[in-house]
C-alpha positions in Angstrom: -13.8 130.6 191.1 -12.4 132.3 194.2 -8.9 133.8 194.2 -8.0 131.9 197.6 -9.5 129.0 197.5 -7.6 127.1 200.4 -7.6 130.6 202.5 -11.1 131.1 202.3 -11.6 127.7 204.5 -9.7 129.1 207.0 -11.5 130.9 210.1 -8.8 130.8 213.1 -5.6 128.8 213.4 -7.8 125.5 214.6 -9.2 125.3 211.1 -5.4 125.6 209.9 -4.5 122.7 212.1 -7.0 120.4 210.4 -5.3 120.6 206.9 -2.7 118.4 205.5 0.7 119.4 205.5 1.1 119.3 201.9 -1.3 121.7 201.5 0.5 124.1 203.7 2.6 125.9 200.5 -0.4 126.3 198.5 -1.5 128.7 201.8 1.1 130.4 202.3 1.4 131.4 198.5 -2.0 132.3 198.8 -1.6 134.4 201.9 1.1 136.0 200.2 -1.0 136.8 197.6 -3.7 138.5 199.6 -0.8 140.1 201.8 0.4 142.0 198.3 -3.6 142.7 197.1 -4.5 144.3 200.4 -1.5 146.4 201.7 -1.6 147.9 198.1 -5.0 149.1 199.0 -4.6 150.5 202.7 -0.5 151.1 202.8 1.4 149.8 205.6 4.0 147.3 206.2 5.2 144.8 203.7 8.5 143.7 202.5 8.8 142.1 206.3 5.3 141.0 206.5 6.0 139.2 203.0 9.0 137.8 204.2 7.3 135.9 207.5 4.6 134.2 205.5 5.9 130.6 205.9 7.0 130.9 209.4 3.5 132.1 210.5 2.0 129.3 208.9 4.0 127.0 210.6 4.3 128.0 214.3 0.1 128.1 213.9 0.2 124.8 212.7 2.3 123.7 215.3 1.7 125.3 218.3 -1.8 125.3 219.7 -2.3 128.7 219.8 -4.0 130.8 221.3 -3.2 128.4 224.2 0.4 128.5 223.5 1.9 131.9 223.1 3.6 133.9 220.2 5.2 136.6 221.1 6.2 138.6 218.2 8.8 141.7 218.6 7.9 145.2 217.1 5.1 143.4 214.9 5.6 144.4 211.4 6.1 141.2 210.6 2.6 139.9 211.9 0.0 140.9 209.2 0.0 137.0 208.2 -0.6 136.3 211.6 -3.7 138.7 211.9 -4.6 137.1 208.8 -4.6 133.8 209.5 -6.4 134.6 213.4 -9.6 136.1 212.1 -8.7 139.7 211.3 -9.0 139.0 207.3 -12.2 141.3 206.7 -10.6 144.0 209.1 -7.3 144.4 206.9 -9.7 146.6 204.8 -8.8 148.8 207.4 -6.0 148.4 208.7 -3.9 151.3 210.3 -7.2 153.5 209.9 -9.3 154.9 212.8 -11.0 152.3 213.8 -9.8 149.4 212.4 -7.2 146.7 212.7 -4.0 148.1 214.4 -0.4 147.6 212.5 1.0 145.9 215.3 0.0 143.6 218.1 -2.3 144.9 220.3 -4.0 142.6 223.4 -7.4 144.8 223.2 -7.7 143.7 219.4 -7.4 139.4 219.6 -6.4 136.6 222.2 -3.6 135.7 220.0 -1.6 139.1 220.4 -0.1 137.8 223.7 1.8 140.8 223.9 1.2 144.2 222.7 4.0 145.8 220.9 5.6 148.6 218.6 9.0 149.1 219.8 11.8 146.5 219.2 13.4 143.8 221.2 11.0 142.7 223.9 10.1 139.6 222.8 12.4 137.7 224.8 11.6 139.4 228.2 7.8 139.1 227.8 8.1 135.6 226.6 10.3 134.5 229.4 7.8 136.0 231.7 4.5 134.3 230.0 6.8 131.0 230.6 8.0 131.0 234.0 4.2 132.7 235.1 3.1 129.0 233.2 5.3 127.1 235.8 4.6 129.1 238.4 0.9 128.3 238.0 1.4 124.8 236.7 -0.1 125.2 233.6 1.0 123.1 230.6 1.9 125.4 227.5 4.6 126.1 225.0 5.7 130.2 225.0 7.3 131.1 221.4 9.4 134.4 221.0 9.8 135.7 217.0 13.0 138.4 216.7 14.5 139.8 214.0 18.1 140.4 213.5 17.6 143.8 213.6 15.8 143.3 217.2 18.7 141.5 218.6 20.8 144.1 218.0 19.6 146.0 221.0 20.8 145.3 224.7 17.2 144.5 226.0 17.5 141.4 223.6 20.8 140.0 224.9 19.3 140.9 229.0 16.2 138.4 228.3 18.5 135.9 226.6 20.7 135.8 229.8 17.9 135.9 232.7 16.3 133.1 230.2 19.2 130.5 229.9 19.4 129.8 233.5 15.6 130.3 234.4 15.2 126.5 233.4 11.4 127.9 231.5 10.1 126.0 228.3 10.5 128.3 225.7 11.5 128.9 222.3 13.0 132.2 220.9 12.7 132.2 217.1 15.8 134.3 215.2 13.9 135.6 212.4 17.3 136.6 210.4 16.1 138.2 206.9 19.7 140.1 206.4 22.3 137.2 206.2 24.2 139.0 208.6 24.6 136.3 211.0 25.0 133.4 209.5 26.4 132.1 205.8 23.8 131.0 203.3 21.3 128.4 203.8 22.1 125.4 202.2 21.0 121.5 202.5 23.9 120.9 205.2 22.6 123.3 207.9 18.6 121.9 207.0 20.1 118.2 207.8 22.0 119.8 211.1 18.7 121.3 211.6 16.5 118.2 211.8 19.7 116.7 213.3 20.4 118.8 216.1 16.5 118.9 217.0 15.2 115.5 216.2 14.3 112.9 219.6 17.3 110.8 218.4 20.0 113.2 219.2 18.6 114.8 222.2 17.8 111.3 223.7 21.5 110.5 223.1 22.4 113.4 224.9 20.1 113.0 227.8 21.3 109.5 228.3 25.0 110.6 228.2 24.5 113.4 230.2 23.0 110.9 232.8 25.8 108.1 232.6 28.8 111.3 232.8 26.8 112.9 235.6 29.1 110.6 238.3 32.2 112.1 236.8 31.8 115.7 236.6 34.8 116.5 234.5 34.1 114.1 231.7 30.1 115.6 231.5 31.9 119.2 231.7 34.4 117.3 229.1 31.4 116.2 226.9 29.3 119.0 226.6 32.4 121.8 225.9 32.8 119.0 222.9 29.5 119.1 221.6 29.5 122.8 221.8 32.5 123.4 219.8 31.8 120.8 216.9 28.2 122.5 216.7 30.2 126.1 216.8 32.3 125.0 214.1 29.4 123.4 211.9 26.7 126.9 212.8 26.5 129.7 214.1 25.2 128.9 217.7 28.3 129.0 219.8 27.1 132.7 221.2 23.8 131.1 222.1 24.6 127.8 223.2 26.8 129.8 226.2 24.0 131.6 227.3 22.2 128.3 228.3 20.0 127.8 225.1 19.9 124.8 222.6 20.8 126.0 219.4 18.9 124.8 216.2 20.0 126.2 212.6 19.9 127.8 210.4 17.0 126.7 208.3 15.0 128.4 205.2 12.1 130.2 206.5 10.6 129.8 203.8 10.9 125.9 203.0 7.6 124.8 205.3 9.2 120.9 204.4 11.7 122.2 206.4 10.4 124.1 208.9 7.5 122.3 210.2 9.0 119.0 211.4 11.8 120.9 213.0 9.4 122.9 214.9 7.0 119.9 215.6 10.7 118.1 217.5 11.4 121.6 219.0 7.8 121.7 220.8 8.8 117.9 222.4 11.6 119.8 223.9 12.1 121.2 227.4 14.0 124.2 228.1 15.0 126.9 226.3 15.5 126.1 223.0 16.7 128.8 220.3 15.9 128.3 215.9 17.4 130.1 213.4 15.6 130.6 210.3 16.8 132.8 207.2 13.9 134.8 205.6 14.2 137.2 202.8 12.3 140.6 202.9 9.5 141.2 200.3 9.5 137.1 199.8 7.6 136.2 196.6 7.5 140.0 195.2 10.1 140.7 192.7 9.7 144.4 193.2 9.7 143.9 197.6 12.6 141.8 197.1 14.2 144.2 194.9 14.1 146.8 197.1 13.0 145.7 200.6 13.8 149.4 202.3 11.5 150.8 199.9 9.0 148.8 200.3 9.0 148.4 204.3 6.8 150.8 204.7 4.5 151.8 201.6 1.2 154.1 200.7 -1.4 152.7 198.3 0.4 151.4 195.1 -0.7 149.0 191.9 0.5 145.9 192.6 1.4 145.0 188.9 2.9 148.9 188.8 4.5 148.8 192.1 5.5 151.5 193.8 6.5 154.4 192.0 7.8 157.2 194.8 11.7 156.3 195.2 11.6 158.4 198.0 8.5 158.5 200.2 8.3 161.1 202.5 10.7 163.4 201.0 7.8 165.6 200.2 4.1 165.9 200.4 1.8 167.8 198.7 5.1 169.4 197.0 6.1 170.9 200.5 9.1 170.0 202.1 8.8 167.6 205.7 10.6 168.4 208.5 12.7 165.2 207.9 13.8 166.0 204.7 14.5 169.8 206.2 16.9 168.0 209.0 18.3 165.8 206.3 19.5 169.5 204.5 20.8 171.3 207.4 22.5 168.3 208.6 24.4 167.8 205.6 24.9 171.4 205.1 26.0 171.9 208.6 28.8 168.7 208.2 30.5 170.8 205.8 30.7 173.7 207.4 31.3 172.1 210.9 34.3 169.1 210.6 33.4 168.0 214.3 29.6 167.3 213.7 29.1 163.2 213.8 25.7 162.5 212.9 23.8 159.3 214.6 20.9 156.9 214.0 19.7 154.1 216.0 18.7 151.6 213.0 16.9 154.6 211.1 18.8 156.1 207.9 16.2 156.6 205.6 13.4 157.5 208.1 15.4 160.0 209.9 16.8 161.7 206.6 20.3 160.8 207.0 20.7 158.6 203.8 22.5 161.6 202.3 24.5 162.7 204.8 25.4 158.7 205.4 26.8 159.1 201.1 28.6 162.3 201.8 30.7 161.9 204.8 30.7 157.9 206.0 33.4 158.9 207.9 31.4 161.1 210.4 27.8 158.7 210.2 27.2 155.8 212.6 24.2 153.9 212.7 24.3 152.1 216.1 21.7 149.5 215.1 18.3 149.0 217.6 20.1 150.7 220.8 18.6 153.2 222.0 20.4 153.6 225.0 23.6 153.3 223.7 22.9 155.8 220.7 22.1 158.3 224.0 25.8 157.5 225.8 27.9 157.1 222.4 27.0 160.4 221.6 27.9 161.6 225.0 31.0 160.0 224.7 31.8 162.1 221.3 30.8 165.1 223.2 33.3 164.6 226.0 36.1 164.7 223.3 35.2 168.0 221.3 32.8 166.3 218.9 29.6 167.9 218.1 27.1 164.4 217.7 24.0 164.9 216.3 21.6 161.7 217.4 18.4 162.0 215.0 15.6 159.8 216.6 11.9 159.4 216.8 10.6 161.0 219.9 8.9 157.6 220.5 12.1 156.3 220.5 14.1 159.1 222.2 12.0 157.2 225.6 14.1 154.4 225.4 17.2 156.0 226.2 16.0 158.3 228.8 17.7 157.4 232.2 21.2 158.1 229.3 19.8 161.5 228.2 19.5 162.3 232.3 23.0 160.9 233.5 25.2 160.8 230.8 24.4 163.3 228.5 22.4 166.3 231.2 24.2 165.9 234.3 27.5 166.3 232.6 25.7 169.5 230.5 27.8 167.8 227.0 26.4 169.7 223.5 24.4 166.8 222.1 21.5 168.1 219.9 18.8 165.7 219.7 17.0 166.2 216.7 13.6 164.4 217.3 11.4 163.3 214.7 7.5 162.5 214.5 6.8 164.7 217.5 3.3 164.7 218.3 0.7 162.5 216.3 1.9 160.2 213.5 -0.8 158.5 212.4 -1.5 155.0 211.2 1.6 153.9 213.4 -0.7 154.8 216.9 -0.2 154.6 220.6 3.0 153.3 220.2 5.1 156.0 218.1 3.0 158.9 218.6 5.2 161.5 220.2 3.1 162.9 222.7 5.3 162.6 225.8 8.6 164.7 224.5 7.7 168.2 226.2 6.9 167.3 229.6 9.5 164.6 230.0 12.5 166.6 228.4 11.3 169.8 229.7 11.7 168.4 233.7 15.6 167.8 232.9 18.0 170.7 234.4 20.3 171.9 231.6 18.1 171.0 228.9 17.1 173.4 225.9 13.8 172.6 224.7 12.5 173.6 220.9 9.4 173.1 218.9 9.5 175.2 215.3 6.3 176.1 213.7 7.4 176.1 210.2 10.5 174.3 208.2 12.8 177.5 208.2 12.6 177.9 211.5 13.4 174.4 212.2 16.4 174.8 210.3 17.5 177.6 212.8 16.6 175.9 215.5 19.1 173.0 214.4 21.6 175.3 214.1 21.3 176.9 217.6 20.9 173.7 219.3 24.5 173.2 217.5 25.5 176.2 218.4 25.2 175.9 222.0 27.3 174.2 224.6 25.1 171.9 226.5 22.2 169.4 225.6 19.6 170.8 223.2 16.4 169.2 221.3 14.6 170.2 218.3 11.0 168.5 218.5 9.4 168.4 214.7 6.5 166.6 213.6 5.9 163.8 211.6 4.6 164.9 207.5 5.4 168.2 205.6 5.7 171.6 206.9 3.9 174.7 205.8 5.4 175.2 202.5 7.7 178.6 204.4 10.6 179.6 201.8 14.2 177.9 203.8 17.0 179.9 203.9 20.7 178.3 202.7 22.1 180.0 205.4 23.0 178.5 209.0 21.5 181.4 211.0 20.5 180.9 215.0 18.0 182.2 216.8 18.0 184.1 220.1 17.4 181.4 222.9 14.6 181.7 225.0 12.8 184.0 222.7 9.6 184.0 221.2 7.6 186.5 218.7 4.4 187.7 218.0 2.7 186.9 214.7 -0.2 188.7 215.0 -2.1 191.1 217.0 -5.7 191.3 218.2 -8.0 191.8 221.5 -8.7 190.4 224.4 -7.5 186.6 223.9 -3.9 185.9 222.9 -2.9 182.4 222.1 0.2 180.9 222.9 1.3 178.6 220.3 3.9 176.1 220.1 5.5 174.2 217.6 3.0 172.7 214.8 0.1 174.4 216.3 1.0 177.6 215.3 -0.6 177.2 211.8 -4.2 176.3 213.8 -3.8 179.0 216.0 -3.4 181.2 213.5 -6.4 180.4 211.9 -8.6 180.1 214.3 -7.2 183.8 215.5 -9.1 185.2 212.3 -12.2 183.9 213.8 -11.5 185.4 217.1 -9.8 188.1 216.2 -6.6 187.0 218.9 -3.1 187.4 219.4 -0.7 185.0 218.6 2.6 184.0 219.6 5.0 181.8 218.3 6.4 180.5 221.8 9.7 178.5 219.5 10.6 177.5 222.8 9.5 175.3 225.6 12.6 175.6 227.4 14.0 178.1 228.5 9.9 179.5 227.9 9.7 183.2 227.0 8.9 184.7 230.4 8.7 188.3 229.8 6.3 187.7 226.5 3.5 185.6 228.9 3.3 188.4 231.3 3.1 191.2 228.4 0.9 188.8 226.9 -1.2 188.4 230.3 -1.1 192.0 230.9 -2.4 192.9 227.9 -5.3 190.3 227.3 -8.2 189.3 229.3 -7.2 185.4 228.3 -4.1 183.3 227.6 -5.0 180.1 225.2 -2.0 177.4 225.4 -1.9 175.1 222.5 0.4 172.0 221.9 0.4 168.8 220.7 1.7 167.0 223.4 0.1 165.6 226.7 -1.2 168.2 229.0 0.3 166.9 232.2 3.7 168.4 232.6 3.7 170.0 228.8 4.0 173.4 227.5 1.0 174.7 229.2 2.4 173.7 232.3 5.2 176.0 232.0 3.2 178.9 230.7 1.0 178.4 234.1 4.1 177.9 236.2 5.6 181.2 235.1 1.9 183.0 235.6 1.5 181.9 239.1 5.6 182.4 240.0 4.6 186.7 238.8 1.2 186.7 240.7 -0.9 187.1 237.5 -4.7 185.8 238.0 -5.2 186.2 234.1 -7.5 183.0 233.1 -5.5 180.7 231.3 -6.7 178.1 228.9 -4.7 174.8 228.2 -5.6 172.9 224.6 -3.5 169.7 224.2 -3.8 166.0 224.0 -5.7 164.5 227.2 -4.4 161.7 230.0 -5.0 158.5 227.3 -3.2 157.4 224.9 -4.4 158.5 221.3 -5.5 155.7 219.0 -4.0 154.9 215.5 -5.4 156.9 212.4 -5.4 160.0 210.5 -3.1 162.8 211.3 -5.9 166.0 210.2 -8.8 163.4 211.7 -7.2 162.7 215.2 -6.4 166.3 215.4 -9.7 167.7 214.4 -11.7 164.7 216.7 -8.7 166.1 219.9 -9.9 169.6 219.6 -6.6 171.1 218.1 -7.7 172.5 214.7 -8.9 175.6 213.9 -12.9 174.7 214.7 -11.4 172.9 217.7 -9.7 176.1 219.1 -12.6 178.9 218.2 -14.8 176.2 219.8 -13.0 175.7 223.3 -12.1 179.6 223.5 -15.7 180.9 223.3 -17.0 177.8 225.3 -14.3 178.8 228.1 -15.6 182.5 227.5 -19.2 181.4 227.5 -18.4 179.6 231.1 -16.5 183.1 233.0 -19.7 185.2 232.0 -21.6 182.3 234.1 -19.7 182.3 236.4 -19.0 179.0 236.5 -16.2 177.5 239.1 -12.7 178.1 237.3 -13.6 181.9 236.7 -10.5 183.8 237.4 -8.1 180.9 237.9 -5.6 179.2 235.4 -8.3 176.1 234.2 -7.9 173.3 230.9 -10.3 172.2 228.8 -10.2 170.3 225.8 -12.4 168.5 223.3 -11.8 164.9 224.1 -14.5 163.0 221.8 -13.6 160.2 219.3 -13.1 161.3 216.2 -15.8 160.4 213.8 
C-alpha cells in the first residue's frame, strides 16, 4: 500500500481541484509527510516549508492557478507548492546542479509567477501582475503570500501604499508564523474571519455605502465607525488605512477555516488583505521545537532528527569564516566599548548569536531592512560609534544607493563585514556573491578586502575597525583552510599584499579564496604567487614588480569579471605603460546556477585543473600568435559543470 495514497492522484493543481474538501486534511498531512521524508534526504528548507502546508493547499484549491497568480516572497516557504505543481519527482534533487531550484524560479514552472530569493517583493510584483490584468482586460485573481518577517522591510509597506489606492483586484496573504502581530488565534477572530469576508457583510456595506454616498459626512461618518470597531476587535486598523480590506486572523492551518474564507475573499473586488497564523516546523515535534534550527538543514534521519546544534559552525573540523567573524567580533566588543554590532534579520547565519548573549546592549537586529541597516549604522558612525553591519554580500545589494550617500560620501568608519562572498551553493543565482568587488570597488573612499585564509580575515576585521572611513571584509560562504587564528587583534598594513611563493615566468595574482587554487595549481606550473588581500586600495608597486619580473600575470577571483579584481590589476598595468600579457580567471557575464560549491567551481574554471588548464592554453595561443598576443586578454573555462 502506498505511503500517499491521496498525493499520488495528484498531477497539477487541476487534479487538486477535483477532490472533496473533506479530503483536503488527509493531503495536506500527507504532503507534510513527504515534505519531512524528502528534505531529510536532499537538505534544504523546512521548518517554514512545514509551516505553509495547509495554506498551499488551499489557495490551489481556490484559485485557478496557474491562470490566477501566486506570488510568493523569498520562497522558502513554497516546496509544497512545487510539490503539489508537478515538481514531486524533481525534489530528489532539489538545490542540486541541475535540478529543482529552492525558490521560485519562472524558467523552472508556469506557476512561479515571479522569480524570487530576496524578501519583501511580493506585494510590488503582485500589484503589477494585477493592474497589467486590467490594463489588458483580462479576468484573473493576483495572490501575494508574505511573511511577517517580509513585512518588516520598507519595500513591503511601498507596495502596500501604491496598492491601496490603485483600485487592482488583489489579495496580499500575511503569512504571520511568529505571533508577533497579532494575539492568539482563537474561535472569535475565525467567526470575524468568515464575518468580515462573507457576501453578507460586504453586501451590507456596499448598499450602505451607496445610500450615505449623498451625504458625504455621514459615509466618511460610517466607515471611520466600521474601522475602529474592526481595530478594536483585530489587528487590521494599520491595513485598513492603507486602503485594503482587512480579514483576520485565522489558523493557517485549520483548512475548515481557511478555504471558505478564501473562496468569499476571491468574490471580492479590490484589494483585500488575510491574516493567517502559521507555526514553523508544523506537524514536526522536533521543527516545532526548534524552528531556527531547523530552517535550514543538511541530510538528517527523520525519526533521529537533526543532531548538529549548530550547523555551520564548522566543517570538516575547520573553522568557517562566519564562525571566525563571530570570534573577532565578540573579542573586539570587549576590547572596543564603542563597537555596535548589526544584522538585518540574520543572527545565527551571520555569527552574531554570541555576541547578541554577551553585550544586548551593543546588538541590534533591524529586521528585513536592508537599507535602513546601511543608514542606522551611518547614523552610529556620525556620533563616535564604531557599527559593525554583518550581511550577506547578496544582501549587502539591497542597500547600495545607502552604502554610496550616507555611509561613502560622508567617509563614516562602518566596517561591512560581508558574508557568502562568491559562490554559495544550493542557494543559486539569487545569494551567490559574485557582484561585491566590482560594485564596492567603483565607490570613492571605500577600502576593499578579500582574506585567503581565516587568520587573515580576523586581521582584516580589525583593520577595517581600525580605520576611519568605510571598509569591507568580503569572506566566502563554508570553512576556511584550517590556518592556526591568532587571539590577538593585530592589523594589517593597508594596501599591501605578499608573495607566497616564488617561481618563473607566470606569476598569479590571487585574491581572497582563490589563493588556496592558485597555489596549487603554481606546483604544476611552477608560478609565483601573490596574495593581493586587497582589492582596494590594490597593491600597485607589487603588479609592476610582478610584471617586470614575469613574462605573464594570471588574475584569479571569484567574482564577475566585469569591473572585478582583474579590472583593477589591468587598470594599474595600462596607467605604468606595462605591455606584460595579462590573464583574467573569474566568473563570466551570466549568472551561475544553484549547486555544489567544489563542482561549480571546478565546471567555472577556478580550481587547480581549471587554472593550469587556462594558463598553458593562453601560453599555447602567444606562441601562435594568435590575436591577443602582447595585450592584457581574459579567458575562462565557461562550460556547465558535469
Amino acid at each position: 500500500m502506498t505511503t500517499y495514497p491521496l498525493l499520488d492522484t495528484l498531477g497539477n493543481p487541476a487534479d487538486l481541484r477535483m477532490l472533496d474538501r473533506r479530503q483536503l486534511p488527509q493531503l495536506a498531512e500527507e504532503l507534510r509527510a513527504f515534505l519531512v521524508e524528502s528534505v531529510s534526504r536532499t537538505g534544504g528548507h523546512l521548518s517554514s516549508n512545514l509551516g505553509t502546508v495547509e495554506l498551499t493547499v488551499a489557495l490551489h484549491y481556490v484559485f485557478d492557478t496557474p491562470h490566477d497568480r501566486l506570488v510568493w516572497d523569498v520562497g522558502h516557504q513554497t516546496y509544497a507548492h512545487k510539490v503539489l505543481t508537478g515538481r514531486r519527482d524533481g525534489m530528489s534533487r532539489l538545490r542540486m546542479h541541475g535540478g529543482v531550484s529552492g525558490f521560485p524560479k519562472r524558467s523552472e514552472s508556469e506557476y512561479d509567477t515571479f522569480g524570487v530569493g530576496h524578501s519583501s517583493t511580493s506585494i510590488s510584483a503582485a500589484l503589477g501582475m494585477a493592474l497589467a490584468a486590467k490594463i489588458k482586460g483580462e479576468e484573473r485573481k493576483t495572490v501575494a503570500i508574505i511573511g511577517d518577517g517580509a513585512m518588516s522591510a520598507g519595500q513591503a509597506f511601498e507596495a502596500l501604499n501604491n496598492a491601496g489606492v490603485a483600485d487592482a483586484d488583489m489579495l496580499v496573504v500575511l503569512n504571520d508564523n511568529d505571533m508577533s502581530i497579532s494575539p492568539p488565534v482563537g474561535a472569535l477572530n475565525k467567526y470575524l474571519a468568515r464575518l468580515f469576508s462573507g457576501s453578507a457583510f460586504n453586501a451590507a456595506r456596499k448598499a450602505g455605502e451607496k445610500m450615505l454616498g449623498v451625504a458625504p459626512s455621514l459615509l466618511e461618518f460610517a466607515k471611520r465607525a466600521e474601522e475602529h470597531v474592526k481595530g478594536m476587535l483585530t489587528p487590521g486598523t494599520l491595513f485598513e488605512e492603507l486602503g485594503f480590506n482587512y480579514i483576520g486572523p485565522i489558523d493557517g492551518h485549520d483548512l475548515d477555516s481557511l478555504v471558505p474564507t478564501l473562496q468569499n475573499l476571491h468574490k471580492l473586488n479590490g484589494p483585500q488583505f488575510l491574516h493567517v497564523i502559521t507555526r514553523k516546523g508544523q506537524g514536526y515535534k522536533m521543527a516545532e521545537a526548534d524552528p531556527i534550527l531547523y530552517h535550514g538543514v543538511s541530510k538528517f534521519h527523520p525519526e533521529v532528527g537533526v543532531e548538529n546544534d549548530n550547523p555551520g559552525d564548522k566543517a570538516g573540523g575547520k573553522l568557517t569564516y562566519t564562525q571566525v567573524f563571530g570570534d573577532w567580533l565578540c573579542d573586539m566588543a570587549a576590547a572596543d566599548p564603542r563597537l555596535v554590532g548589526i544584522t538585518p534579520a540574520m543572527r545565527e547565519g551571520s555569527g552574531l548569536l554570541r555576541f547578541s548573549e554577551l553585550f544586548p546592549e551593543r546588538y541590534y537586529d533591524v529586521g528585513i531592512a536592508e537599507q535602513h541597516a546601511v543608514t542606522f549604522a551611518a547614523g552610529l558612525a556620525c556620533e563616535g560609534l564604531r557599527p559593525v553591519l554583518a550581511i550577506y554580500s547578496t544582501f549587502l545589494q539591497r542597500g547600495y544607493d545607502q552604502l554610496v550617500h550616507d555611509v561613502a560620501l560622508q567617509n563614516l568608519p562602518v566596517v561591512f563585514a560581508l558574508d557568502r562572498g562568491g559562490l554559495v551553493g544550493a542557494d543559486g543565482p539569487t545569494h551567490h556573491g559574485t557582484f561585491d568587488l566590482s560594485f564596492l570597488t567603483c565607490i570613492p573612499n571605500m577600502v576593499v578586502m578579500a582574506p585567503s585564509d581565516e587568520n587573515e580575515c580576523r586581521r582584516m576585521l580589525t583593520t577595517a575597525f581600525r580605520r576611519d572611513g568605510p571598509s569591507a571584509v568580503r569572506y566566502p560562504r563554508g570553512s576556511g583552510t584550517g590556518t592556526p587564528v591568532e587571539n590577538s587583534l593585530t592589523d594589517l598594513p593597508i594596501g599591501k599584499g605578499e608573495i607566497r611563493r616564488r617561481g618563473q615566468k607566470v606569476a598569479l595574482l590571487a585574491f581572497g579564496s582563490m589563493l588556496a587554487p592558485a597555489l596549487a595549481a603554481a606546483e604544476e606550473l611552477d608560478a609565483t604567487v601573490a596574495d593581493m588581500r586587497f582589492v582596494k586600495p590594490i597593491d600597485r608597486e607589487l603588479i609592476v614588480g610582478l610584471a617586470r619580473e614575469h613574462s605573464l600575470l594570471v588574475s584569479i577571483e571569484e567574482n564577475a569579471l566585469v569591473g572585478g579584481a582583474g579590472s583593477e590589476v589591468a587598470r594599474v598595468l595600462e596607467e605604468a605603460g606595462i605591455l606584460t600579457p595579462l590573464l583574467r580567471l573569474g566568473l563570466p557575464d551570466r549568472f551561475i546556477d544553484h549547486g555544489d560549491q567544489a563542482l561549480l567551481l571546478a565546471g567555472l574554471g577556478l580550481d587547480r585543473d581549471g587554472i593550469v588548464r587556462s594558463v598553458r592554453a593562453f601560453g599555447a595561443a602567444q606562441e601562435a600568435g594568435l590575436p591577443g598576443q602582447g595585450a592584457p586578454c581574459q579567458t575562462i573555462q565557461d562550460q556547465e559543470p558535469q
